[in-house]
Backbone as CSV, one residue per row, in Angstrom:
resi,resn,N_x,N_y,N_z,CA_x,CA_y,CA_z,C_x,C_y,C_z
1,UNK,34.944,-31.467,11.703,33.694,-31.188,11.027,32.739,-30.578,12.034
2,UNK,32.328,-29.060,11.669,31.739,-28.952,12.919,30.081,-28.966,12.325
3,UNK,29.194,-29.184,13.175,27.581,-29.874,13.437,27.168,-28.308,13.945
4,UNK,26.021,-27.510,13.044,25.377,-26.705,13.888,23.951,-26.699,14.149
5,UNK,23.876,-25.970,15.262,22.940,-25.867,16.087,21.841,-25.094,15.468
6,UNK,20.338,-26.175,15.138,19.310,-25.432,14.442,18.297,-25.078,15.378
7,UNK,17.990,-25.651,16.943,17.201,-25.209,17.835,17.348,-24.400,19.032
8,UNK,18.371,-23.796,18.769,18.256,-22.838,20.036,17.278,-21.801,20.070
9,UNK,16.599,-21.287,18.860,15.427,-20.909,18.843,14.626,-21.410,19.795
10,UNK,14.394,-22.315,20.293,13.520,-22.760,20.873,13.674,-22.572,22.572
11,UNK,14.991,-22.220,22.461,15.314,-22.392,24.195,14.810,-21.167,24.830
12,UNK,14.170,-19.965,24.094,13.535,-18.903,24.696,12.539,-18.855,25.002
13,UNK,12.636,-19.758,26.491,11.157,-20.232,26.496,11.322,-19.980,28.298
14,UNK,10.011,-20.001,29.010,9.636,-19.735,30.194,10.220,-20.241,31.690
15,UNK,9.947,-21.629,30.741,9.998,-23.110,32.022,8.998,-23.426,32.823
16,UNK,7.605,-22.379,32.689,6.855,-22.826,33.439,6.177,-23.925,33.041
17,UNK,5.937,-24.983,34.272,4.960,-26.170,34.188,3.874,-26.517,33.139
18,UNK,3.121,-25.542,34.054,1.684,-25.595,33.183,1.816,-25.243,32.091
19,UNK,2.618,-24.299,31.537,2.409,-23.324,30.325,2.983,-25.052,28.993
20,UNK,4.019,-25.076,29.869,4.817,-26.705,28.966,3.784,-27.507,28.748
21,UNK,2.329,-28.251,30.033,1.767,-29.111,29.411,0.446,-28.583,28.641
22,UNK,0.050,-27.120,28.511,-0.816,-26.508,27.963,0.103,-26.855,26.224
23,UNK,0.924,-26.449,26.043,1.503,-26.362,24.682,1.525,-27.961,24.023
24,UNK,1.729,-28.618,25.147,2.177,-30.057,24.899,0.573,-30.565,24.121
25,UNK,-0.375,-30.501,24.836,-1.552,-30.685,24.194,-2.228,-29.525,23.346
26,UNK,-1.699,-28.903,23.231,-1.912,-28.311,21.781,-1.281,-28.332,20.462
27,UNK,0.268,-28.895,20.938,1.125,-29.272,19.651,0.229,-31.093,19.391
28,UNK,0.166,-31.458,20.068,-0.522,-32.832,20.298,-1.813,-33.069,19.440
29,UNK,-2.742,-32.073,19.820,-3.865,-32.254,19.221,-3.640,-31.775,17.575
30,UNK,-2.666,-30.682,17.450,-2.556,-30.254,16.207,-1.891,-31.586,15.194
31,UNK,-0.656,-32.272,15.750,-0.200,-32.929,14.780,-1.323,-34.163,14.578
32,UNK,-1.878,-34.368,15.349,-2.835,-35.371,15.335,-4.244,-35.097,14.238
33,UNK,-4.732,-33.987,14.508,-5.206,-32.851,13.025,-4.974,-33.308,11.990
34,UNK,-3.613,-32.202,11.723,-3.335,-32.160,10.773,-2.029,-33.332,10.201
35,UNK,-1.674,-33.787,10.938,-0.459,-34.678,10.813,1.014,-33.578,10.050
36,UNK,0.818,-32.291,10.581,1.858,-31.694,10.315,2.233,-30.236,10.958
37,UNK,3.598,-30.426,11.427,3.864,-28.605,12.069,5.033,-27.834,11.064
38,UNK,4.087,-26.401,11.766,5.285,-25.630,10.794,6.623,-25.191,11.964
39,UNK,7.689,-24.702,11.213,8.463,-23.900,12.021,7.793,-23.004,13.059
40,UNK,6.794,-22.292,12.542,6.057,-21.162,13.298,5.214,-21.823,14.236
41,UNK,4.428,-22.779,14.262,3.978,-23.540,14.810,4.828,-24.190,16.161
42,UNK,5.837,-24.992,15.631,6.911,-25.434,16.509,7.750,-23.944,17.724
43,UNK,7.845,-23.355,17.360,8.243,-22.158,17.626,7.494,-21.360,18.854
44,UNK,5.993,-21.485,18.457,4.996,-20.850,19.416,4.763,-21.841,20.209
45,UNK,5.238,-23.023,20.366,4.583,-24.230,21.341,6.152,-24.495,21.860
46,UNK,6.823,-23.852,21.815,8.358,-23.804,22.090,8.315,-24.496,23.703
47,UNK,7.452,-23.734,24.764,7.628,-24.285,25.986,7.615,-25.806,25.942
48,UNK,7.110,-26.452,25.443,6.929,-28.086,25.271,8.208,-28.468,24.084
49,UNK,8.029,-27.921,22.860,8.530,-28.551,21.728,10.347,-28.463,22.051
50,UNK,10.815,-27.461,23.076,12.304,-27.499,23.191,12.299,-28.805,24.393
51,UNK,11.910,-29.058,25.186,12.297,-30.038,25.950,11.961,-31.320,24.888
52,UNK,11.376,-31.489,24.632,11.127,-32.315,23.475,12.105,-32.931,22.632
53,UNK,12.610,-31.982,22.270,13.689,-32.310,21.202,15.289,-32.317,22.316
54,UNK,14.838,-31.557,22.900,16.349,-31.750,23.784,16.659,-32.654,24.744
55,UNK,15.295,-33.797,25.229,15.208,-34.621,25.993,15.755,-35.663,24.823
56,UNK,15.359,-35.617,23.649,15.514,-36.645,22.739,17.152,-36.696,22.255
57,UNK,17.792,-35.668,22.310,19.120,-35.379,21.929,19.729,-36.122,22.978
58,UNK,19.575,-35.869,24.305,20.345,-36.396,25.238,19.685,-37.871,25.531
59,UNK,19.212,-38.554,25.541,18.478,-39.777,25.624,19.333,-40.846,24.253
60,UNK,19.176,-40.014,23.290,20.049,-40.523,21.923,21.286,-40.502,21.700
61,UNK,21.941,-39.710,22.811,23.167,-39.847,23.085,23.750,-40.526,24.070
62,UNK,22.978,-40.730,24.944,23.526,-41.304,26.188,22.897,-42.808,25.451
63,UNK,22.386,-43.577,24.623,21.866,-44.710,23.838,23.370,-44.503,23.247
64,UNK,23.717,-43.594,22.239,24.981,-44.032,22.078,26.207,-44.226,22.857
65,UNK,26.294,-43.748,23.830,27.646,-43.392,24.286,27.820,-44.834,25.182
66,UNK,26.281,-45.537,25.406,26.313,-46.860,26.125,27.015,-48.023,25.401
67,UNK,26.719,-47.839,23.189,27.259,-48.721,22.253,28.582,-48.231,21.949
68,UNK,28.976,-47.126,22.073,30.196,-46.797,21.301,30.780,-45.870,22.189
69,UNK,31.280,-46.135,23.437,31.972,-45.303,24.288,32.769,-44.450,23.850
70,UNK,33.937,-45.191,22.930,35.018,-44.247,22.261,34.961,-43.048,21.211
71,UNK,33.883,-43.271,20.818,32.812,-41.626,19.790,32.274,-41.291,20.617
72,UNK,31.103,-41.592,21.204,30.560,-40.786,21.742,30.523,-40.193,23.370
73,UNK,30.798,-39.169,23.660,30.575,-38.921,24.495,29.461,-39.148,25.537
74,UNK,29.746,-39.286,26.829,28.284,-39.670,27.557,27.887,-38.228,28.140
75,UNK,26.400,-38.310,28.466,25.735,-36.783,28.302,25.678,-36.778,30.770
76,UNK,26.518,-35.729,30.737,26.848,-35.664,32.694,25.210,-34.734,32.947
77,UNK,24.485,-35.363,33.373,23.370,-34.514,34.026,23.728,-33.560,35.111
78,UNK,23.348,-32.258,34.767,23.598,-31.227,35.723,22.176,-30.366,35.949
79,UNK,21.845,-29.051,36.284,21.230,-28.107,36.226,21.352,-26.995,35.028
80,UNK,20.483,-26.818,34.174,21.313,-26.222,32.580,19.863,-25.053,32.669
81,UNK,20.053,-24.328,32.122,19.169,-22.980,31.750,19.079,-23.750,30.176
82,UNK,17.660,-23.855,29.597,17.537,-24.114,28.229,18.461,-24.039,27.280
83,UNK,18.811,-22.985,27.099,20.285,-22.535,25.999,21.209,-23.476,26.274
84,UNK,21.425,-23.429,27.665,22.874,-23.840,27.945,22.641,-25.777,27.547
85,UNK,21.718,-26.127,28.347,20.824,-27.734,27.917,21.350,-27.785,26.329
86,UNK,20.646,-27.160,25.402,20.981,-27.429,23.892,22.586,-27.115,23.338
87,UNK,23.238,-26.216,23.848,24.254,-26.210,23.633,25.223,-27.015,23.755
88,UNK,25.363,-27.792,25.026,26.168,-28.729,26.170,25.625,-29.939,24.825
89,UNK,24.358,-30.185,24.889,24.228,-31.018,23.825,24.614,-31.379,21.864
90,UNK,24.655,-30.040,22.002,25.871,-29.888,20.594,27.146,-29.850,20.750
91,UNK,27.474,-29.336,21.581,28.973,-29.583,22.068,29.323,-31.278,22.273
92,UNK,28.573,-32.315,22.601,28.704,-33.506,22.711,28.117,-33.901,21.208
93,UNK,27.367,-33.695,20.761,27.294,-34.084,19.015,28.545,-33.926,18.683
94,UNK,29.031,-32.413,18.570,30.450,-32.386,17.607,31.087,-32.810,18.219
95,UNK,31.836,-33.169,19.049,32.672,-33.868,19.667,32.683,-35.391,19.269
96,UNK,31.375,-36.093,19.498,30.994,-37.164,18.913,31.506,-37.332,17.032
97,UNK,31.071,-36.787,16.138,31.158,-36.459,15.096,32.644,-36.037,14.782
98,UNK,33.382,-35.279,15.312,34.875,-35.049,14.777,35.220,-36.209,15.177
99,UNK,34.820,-37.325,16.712,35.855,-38.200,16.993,35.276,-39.651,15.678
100,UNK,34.270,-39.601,15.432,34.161,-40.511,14.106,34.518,-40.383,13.419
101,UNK,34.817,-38.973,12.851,35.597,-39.029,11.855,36.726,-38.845,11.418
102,UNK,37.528,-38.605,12.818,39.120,-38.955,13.072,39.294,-40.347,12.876
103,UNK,38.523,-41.671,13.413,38.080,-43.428,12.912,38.061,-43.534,11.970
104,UNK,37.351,-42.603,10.884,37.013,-43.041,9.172,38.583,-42.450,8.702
105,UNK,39.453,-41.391,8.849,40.627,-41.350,8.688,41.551,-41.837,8.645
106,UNK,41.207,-42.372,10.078,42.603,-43.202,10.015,42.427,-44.705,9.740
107,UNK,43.505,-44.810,8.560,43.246,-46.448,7.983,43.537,-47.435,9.295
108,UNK,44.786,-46.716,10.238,45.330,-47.579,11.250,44.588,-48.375,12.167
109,UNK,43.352,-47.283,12.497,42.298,-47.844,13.441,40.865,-48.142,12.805
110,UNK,40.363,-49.117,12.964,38.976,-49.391,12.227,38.247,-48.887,13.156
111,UNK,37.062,-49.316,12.726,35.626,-48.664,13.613,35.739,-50.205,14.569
112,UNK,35.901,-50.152,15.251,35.641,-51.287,16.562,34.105,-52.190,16.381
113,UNK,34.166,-53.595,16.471,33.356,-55.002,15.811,32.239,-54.412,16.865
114,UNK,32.082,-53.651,17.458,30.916,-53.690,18.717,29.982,-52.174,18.019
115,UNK,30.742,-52.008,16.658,29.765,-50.444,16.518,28.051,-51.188,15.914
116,UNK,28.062,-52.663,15.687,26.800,-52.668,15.133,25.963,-52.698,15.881
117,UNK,24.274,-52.017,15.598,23.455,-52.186,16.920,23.301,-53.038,17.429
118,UNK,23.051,-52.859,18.907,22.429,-53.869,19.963,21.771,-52.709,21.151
119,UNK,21.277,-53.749,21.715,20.627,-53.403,22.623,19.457,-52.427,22.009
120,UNK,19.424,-52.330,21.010,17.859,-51.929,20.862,16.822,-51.417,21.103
């Protein structure tokens, strides 16, 4: 089953510092506003809003890969150019995702007594 990738839009972005925490408090003050962003919105505040979401991808994976070793993959910290960051991180989603659902397939093997949350 393959999982695709809806933010790489976002990875065309600078990397500079300042420009990231200039956006950061402007996506900030806006959702706080209005309590809502658009695509276009998200998009133009991209320097902040892609680390954002891609810090959260890998943080949420490496949370899983601590409960469920055998799905999920654990996320190897390296040096990544934006693109490559979100990609490496879908590449460990689907990977994650086909190997669950090779588990729900097969009657032989259940989902292992340790998949319910913990650690919290």
């Amino acid at each position: 089953m393959a999982v695709n990738s809806y933010l790489g839009f976002l990875a065309d972005k600078s990397g500079d510092t300042d420009a990231a925490l200039m956006t950061a408090t402007q996506f900030l003050e806006t959702i706080i506003a209005d309590n809502a962003i658009t695509y276009a919105y998200d998009k133009q505040q991209r320097e902040w809003t892609f680390s954002y979401y891609a810090n959260n991808a890998c943080y949420t994976l490496l949370h899983w890969s601590r409960i469920q070793p055998s799905l999920v993959p654990r996320w190897k910290f390296d040096q990544r150019k934006p693109k490559e960051r979100w990609e490496y991180g879908q590449k460990l989603l689907t990977e994650a995702v086909d190997r669950f659902e090779r588990v729900l397939r097969s009657p032989a093997k259940p989902i292992p007594n340790n998949y319910v949350y913990k650690n919290l």
